[in-house]
Structure formats: C-alpha cells, structure tokens
C-alpha positions in Angstrom: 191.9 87.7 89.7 191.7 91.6 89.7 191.5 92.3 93.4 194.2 94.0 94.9 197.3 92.4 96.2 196.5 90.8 99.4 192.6 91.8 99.3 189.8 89.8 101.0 186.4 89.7 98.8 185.0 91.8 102.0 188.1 94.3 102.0 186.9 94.6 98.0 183.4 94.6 98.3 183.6 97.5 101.2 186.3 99.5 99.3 184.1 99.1 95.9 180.5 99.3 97.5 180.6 101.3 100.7 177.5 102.1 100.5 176.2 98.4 100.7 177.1 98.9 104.6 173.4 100.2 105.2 172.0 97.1 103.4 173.7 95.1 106.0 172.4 96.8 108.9 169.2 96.9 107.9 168.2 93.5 106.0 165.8 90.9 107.7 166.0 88.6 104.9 169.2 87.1 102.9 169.6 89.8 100.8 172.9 89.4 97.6 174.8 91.6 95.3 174.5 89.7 92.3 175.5 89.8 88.2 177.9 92.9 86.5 178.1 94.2 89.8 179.9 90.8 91.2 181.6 90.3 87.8 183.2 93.7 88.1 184.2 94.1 91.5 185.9 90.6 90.7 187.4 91.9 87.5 188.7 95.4 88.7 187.0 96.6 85.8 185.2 99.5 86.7 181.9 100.0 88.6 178.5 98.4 86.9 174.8 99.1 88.2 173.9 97.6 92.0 171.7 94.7 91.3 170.6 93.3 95.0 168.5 90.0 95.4 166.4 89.4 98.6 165.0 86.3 99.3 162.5 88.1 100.7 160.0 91.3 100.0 162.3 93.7 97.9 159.7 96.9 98.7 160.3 96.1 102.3 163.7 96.0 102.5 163.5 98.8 100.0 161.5 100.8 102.9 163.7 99.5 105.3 166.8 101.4 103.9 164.9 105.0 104.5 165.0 105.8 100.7 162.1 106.9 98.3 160.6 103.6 97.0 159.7 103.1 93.1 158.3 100.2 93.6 157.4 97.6 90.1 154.5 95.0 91.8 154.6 93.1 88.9 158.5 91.9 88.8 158.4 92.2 92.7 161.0 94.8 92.4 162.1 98.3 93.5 164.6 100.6 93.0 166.5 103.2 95.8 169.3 105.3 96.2 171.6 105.0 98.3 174.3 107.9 99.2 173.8 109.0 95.7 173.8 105.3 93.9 170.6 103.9 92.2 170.3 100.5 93.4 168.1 97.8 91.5 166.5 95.5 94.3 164.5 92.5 93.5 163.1 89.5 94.7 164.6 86.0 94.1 162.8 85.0 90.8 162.6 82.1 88.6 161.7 82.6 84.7 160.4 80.4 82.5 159.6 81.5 78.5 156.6 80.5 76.6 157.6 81.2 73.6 161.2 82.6 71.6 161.5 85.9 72.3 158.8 86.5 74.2 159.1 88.2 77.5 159.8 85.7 80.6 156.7 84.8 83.0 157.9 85.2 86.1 157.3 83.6 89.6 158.7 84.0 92.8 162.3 81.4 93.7 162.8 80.6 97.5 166.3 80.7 97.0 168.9 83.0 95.0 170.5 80.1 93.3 167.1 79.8 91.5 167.5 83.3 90.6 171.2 83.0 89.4 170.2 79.9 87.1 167.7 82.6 85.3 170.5 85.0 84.1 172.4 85.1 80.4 176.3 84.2 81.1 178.3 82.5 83.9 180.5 85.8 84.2 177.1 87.3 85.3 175.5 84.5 87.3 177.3 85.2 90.8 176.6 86.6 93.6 177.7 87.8 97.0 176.1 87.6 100.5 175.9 91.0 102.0 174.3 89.4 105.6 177.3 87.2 107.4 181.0 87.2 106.1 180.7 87.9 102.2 181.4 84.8 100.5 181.1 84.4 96.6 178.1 81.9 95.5 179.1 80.9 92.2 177.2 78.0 91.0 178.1 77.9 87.2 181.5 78.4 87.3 181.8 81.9 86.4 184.7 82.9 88.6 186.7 80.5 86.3 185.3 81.9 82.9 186.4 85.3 84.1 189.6 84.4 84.5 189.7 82.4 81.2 188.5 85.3 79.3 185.3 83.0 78.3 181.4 83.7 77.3 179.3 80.4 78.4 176.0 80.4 78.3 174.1 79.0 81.0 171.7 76.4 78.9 171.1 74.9 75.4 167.9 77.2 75.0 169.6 80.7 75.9 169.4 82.6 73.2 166.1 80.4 71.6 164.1 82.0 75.1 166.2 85.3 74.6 167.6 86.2 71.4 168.9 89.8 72.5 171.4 87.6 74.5 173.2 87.7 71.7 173.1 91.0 71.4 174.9 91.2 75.0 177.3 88.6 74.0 179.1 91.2 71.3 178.8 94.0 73.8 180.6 91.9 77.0 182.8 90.1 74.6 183.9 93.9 72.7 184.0 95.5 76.5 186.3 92.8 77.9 188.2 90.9 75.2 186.6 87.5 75.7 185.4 84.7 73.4 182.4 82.8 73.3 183.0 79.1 74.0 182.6 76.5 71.1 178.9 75.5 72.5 178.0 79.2 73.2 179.5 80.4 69.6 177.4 77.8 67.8 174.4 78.2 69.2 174.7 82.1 68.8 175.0 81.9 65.1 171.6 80.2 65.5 169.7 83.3 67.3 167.0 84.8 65.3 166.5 88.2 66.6 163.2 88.4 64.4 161.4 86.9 66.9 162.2 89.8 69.4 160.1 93.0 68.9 161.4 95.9 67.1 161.3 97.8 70.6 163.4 95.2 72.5 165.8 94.8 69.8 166.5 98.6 69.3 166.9 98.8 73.1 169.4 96.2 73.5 171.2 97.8 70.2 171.4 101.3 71.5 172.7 99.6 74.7 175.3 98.1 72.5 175.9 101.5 70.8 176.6 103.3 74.2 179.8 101.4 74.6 183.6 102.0 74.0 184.1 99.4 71.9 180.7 99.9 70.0 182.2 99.5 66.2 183.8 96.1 67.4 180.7 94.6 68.8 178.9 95.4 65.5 181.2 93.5 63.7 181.0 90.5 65.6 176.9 90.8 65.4 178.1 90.4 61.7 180.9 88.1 62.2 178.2 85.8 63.6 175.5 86.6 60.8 172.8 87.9 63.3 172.5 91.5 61.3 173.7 92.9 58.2 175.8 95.8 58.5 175.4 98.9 55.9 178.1 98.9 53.6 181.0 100.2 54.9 178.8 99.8 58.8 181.8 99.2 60.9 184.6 101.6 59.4 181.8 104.2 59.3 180.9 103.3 63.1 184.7 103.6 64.1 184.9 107.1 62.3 181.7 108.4 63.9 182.4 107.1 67.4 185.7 109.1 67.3 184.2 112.2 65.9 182.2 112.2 68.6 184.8 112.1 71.1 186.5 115.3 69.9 185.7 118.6 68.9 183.8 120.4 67.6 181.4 117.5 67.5 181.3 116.0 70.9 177.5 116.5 72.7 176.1 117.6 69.3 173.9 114.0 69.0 173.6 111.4 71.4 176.4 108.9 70.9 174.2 105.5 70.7 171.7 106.8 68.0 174.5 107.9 65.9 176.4 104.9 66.2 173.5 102.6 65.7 172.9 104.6 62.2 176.5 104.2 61.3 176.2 101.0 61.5 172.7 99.6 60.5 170.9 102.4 59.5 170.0 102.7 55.5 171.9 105.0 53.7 170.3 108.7 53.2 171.1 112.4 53.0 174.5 111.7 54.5 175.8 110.7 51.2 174.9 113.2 49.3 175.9 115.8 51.8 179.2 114.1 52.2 179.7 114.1 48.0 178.4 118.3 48.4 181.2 120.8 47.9 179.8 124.4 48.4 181.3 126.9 47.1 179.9 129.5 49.2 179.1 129.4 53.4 175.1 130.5 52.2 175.6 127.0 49.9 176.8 125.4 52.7 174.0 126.4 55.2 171.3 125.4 53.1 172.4 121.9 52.0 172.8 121.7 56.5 170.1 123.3 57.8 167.1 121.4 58.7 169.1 118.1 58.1 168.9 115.3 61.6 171.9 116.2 63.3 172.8 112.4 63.0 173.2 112.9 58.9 175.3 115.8 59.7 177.5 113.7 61.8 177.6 110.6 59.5 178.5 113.0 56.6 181.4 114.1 58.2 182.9 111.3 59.2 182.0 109.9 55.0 184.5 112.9 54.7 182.5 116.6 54.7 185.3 118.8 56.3 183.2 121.4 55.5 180.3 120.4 58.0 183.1 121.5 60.8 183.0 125.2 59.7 178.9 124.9 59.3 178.9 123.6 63.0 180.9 126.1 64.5 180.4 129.4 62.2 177.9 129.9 59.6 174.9 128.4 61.4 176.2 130.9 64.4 175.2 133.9 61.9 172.5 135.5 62.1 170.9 139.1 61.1 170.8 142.3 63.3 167.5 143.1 61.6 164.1 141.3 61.7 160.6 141.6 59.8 159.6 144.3 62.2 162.1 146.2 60.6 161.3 146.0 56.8 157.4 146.1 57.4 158.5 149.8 59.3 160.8 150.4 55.5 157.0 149.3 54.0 157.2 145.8 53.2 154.0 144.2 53.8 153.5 141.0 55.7 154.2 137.9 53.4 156.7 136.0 51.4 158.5 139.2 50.9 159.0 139.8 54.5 160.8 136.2 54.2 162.4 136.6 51.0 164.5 139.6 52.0 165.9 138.4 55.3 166.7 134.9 53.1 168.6 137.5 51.2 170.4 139.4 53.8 171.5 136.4 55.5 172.9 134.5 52.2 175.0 138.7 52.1 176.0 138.7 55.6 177.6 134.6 55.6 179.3 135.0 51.9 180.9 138.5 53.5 179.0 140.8 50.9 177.5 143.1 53.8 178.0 143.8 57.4 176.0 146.2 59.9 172.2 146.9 60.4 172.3 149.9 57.4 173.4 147.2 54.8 171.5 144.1 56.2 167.9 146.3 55.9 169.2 147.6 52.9 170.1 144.0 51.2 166.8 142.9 53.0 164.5 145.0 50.8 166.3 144.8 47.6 165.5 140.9 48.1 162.0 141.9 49.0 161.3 143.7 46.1 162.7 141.5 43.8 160.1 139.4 42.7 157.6 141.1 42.4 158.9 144.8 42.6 156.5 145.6 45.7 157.5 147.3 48.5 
C-alpha cells in the first residue's frame, strides 16, 4: 500500500491530517474519518475533502471544535473549518431509496458500519477511528480493491437507487486507473441516468469535467453506453482540456463547463467559427465578439488559430475617442453616433488610422455616411 516505508496508519493519518488532532481532543462521541479521505491517505494519492462521522450529534461536536457552525438539520450535518480545512461532519446515517433515482430518505444509524454500508464503492466505504489508536474499519473489503486496482459496488441495487454512481465510477476509475469488477461492469451498463433529474445529473457531470483525466472518463460513460458523446466528443474534450492548460487560454472559461460542452454539448457557433477565415482583424472581431466564451474555446481547439490573436490583441483595441466627442464635432445623438465609432474601430484594428485626430476624423466620415447628416 502507498504509506511510506515503515509508516503506522497513525504516523500517516497525523502526517496527512494534522489538523484532525483537535477532533481528538475534543470529541465525546466515536467520531471517524471516513470515504476519499481514508481511500487517499491509504493510496498516497493526494489529499481529498475531510468527511468525519460521529455517532453522535454532528452540530455538537461541530461546536465543540470552536469553529463557525453551518449547520444542515435536515441530513444532521455541519460543516467547520479547521486551521484553514473545510471539514464535512455528519451523523452516522442509514439511507434507504424509494424510488430510482430519487434522493435517499434518510434516518439516523447507531453505528458507523451502518453508515459505511450506505456509500457507492468499497475503495470509499472505510473509515478510521480518530478517538483511541486509529485503526482502519473496513468492512467490505476495500483495502483489498485498492490494492487490486478494482471498482466493486457495494450491492445489486447501486446504481438502480443511484444512477449518478455511475457517473463517479468513470471519474474514480479515469483518476486512478482501475477497472470495474465483472458484477460492477454489468450492472453499470444497466444504469439509466434518465431517471435522475437534469440538475443532479449535470452536477455529477461537471464534477466529472473538473478532473485530469476528464476526456477519458467521458469515453468510458460511452464505452459503457450511459450517454452519447458529440461526434468527435472525446478528441474534442482532450484538445480543449489542453488548451486550457496553456496560454493564452488558461482562466478564460471555467474548465468543467467547457469540457462538459466538448463532450456532450450539441454542436453550434463553434463550427462555423472554426471553418471562418477572416481576412481582416475588424472580420475577425465581429465573427468573436459577443460569442459564449465556451464557443470561442471549442473553436479553437476544432482548429481557429486565429481566435489566439482575437484573444490577446484585437479585442484589446479600443478607440481614444468616444460619442462625447463627435456630438461636440456635431453629430447628434443616434445611430450615427454608433455608426462612426463602428467605423473608427474597424480603421484603428485593420491599421488604416492611428491617433485621436484620425480616429474622430474616420469617426464622422462613418457618421455621415448614411445619411449625409452631421
């Protein structure tokens, strides 16, 4: 397993989670770090959300650790921070469905087995004592999937009570290599993410879109027939996802909405934009300008080098002169005020003028041009 040479689950846990030191020294109750934050620590794979459950009163213990509570009465939950870490406490919870896809009724579990038996893969249904000399709980054998590289789900009716586990089986299984078992990949391929509301879905697909290995996971949502990618979905979704990760492109859209377009949205203005060639920079600006930043980026990665100038030149242009200054020349208010600056602008970006004097005077030729008024 991926703790260091030599290292005792406590040596890990207080190297990893330091800040889980307070929850010790405070708690009343059995209180557990449980899920990606056991899977991880186990894995050496980085450092996922702190999920604590407490058999117990989670806004106590919650008040207990001196921190401003949010406090959620209806999933007996509450969420702190702790030396700069948002920690997710909750109380041990059973769920039960009463119908696919609906959301889980939940009731209170004595116990955080219980509350382990409730959760989507083996890998995530672990947990650690953090009262006493950590130990890990590990009822379903996930320690042993981990190390197989193995997706298991924990029941027959996993993904029927909540299809978007499917949708978190492609995003652990991109993230960390592994393979869903023969029991877990059959029953997959039966999911029906219809019966999941739009809003759910979307969330658990943006969720899916925020990680580094985003393309992959969307072709094994494919692979395993659960959505229909545009054509071209995942080659578009790798292209995007590296734009994004360079210049001059990186922070211009968020990384999940474009990615989740790449790969599932319908086809629009990108295309066209991408086919464009303009001759000019004033061509260029208005085929761009106004477009959803997200059609800007899937055009260029469909192959619109000239989008890179548009992004970091021609929409930085803009005029020294403003209507103020033709209505002062005698323009009056209207479309002609509009016109003419339309027409020193499409001078200044193609290089035809530079400087106030020729902007103004460019400005109310354009003006004038329609209808000859001043």
């Amino acid at each position: 397993m991926a703790l260091e040479s030599g290292e005792s689950l406590a040596e890990a846990l207080a190297r990893v989670h330091p800040e889980l030191a307070a929850v010790h020294e405070v708690a009343t109750e059995p209180v557990y770090l449980v899920g990606g934050a056991v899977r991880d620590l186990l894995l050496g794979s980085g450092r996922a959300d702190i999920d604590l459950v407490v058999e117990g009163d989670a806004a106590a213990l919650a008040g207990l650790l001196g921190a401003e509570v949010v406090a959620h009465e209806r999933f007996s939950t509450a969420k702190v921070k702790l030396d700069g870490h948002e920690v997710d406490i909750a109380g041990a919870r059973a769920e039960s469905y009463p119908r696919p896809g609906a959301l889980p009724v939940v009731e209170p579990a004595e116990h955080v087995e219980a509350d382990l038996a409730r959760r989507d893969f083996t890998i995530n249904a672990m947990a650690i004592p953090l009262m006493g000399v950590p130990r890990l709980i590990d009822p379903h054998g996930g320690r042993e999937d981990l190390e197989a590289g193995v997706l298991r789900i924990l029941h027959p009716r996993s993904f029927g009570d909540d299809p978007t586990r499917a949708i978190r089986a492609a995003r652990y299984a991109a993230r960390f290599g592994f393979e869903p078992e023969p029991e877990t990949a059959t029953l997959l391929r039966e999911a029906d993410l219809g019966t999941v509301s739009d809003n759910r879905r979307e969330a658990e697909l943006l969720r899916l879109a925020a990680e580094d290995e985003a393309p992959h996971a969307f072709a094994l949502l494919s692979e395993w027939g659960l959505v229909e990618l545009r054509p071209g979905g995942a080659e578009l979704a790798s292209r995007t996802a590296e734009l994004l990760g360079s210049e001059p492109w990186s922070g211009v859209v968020p990384r999940p909405r474009s990615l989740l377009a790449a790969a599932l949205g319908s086809p629009g203005g990108e295309e066209a934009l991408a086919q464009a060639r303009p001759e000019r920079p004033s061509d260029g600006v208005d085929l761009a300008t106004s477009r959803d930043p997200v059609e800007l980026v899937l055009a260029r990665a469909l192959g619109a080098e000239w989008l890179d100038r548009y992004l970091t030149e021609w929409r930085e242009v803009g005029l020294e002169i403003d209507g103020s200054d033709l209505m002062t020349a005698g323009v009056p208010q209207g479309p002609a005020l509009g016109r003419g600056l339309r027409e020193a602008l499409r001078r200044k970006l193609d290089g035809e003028i530079s400087g106030q004097e020729q902007e103004l005077a460019a400005a109310l030729e354009g003006a004038r041009s329609d209808d000859g008024v001043a």
